[in-house]
C-alpha positions in Angstrom: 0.0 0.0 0.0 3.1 2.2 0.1 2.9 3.4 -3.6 -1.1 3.8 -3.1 -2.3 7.4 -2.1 -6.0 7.3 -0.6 -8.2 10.3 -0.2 -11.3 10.7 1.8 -13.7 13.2 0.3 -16.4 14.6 2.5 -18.9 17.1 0.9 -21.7 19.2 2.1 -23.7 21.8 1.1 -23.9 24.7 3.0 -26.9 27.3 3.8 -25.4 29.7 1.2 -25.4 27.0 -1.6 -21.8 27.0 -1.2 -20.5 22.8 -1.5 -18.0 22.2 1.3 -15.2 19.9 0.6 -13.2 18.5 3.4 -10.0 15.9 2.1 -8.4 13.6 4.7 -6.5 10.7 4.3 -5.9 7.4 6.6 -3.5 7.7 9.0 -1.5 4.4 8.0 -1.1 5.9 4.7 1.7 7.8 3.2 -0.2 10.8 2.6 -0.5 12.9 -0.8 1.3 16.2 -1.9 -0.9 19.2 -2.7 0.7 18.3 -6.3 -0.4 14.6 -5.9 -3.9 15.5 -4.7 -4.3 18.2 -7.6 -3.4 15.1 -10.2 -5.5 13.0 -8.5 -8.2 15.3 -8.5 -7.7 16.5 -11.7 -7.7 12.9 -13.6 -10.5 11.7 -11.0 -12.7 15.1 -12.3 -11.7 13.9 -15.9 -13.2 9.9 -15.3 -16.2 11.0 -13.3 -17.4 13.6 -16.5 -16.5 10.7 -19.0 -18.7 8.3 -16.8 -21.8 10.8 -16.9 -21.2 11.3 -20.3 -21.5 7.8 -20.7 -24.7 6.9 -23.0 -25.5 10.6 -23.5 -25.5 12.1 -27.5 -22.9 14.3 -27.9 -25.3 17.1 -28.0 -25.9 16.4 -24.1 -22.2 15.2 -23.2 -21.1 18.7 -24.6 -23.1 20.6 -22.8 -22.2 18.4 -19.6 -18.9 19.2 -20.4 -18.9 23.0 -20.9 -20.8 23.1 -17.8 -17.8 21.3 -15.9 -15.4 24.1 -17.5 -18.0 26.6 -16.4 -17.8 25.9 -13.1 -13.9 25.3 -13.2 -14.0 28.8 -14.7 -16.3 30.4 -12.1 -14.6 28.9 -8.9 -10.8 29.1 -9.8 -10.9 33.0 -10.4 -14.3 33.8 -7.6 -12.2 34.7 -4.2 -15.1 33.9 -2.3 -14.9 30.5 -3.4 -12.1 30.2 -0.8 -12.9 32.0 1.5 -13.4 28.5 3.9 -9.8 27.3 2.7 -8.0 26.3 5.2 -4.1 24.5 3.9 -2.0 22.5 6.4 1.6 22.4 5.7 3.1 19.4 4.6 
């Protein structure tokens, strides 16, 4: 399990509408990087759209997909989007 990087995702939505996102990892684990849990996200983000694309027409899976770059868009340059973040040291 040495090689193997686990991450526990906990979500909620808050009374704002903001979704909450809390990572943690198991404590036998050799724990990820912030670069190893951005390619993990990053390529996990990437499987979960080709999954719900899955069976679509590609009418539907493109608009699936420029809704995930929407929201990519929106959050990565809206400061309040971080405004919970909280980033331990590694």
């Amino acid at each position: 399990m040495k090689d193997k990087k686990r991450i526990i995702i906990e979500a909620e939505v808050k009374e704002d509408g903001r979704l909450h996102l809390n990572f943690n990892t198991f404590k036998e684990d050799n724990h990820p990087t912030r670069y190893e849990l951005l390619s993990i996200m990053v390529h996990g983000l990437v499987m979960s759209t080709k999954i719900a694309c899955e069976g679509l027409d590609y009418e539907t899976q493109g608009k699936l997909i420029k809704d995930v770059f929407d929201i990519l868009k929106k959050d990565l340059f809206d400061y309040d989007s971080f405004i919970d973040l909280k980033i331990k040291t590694e």
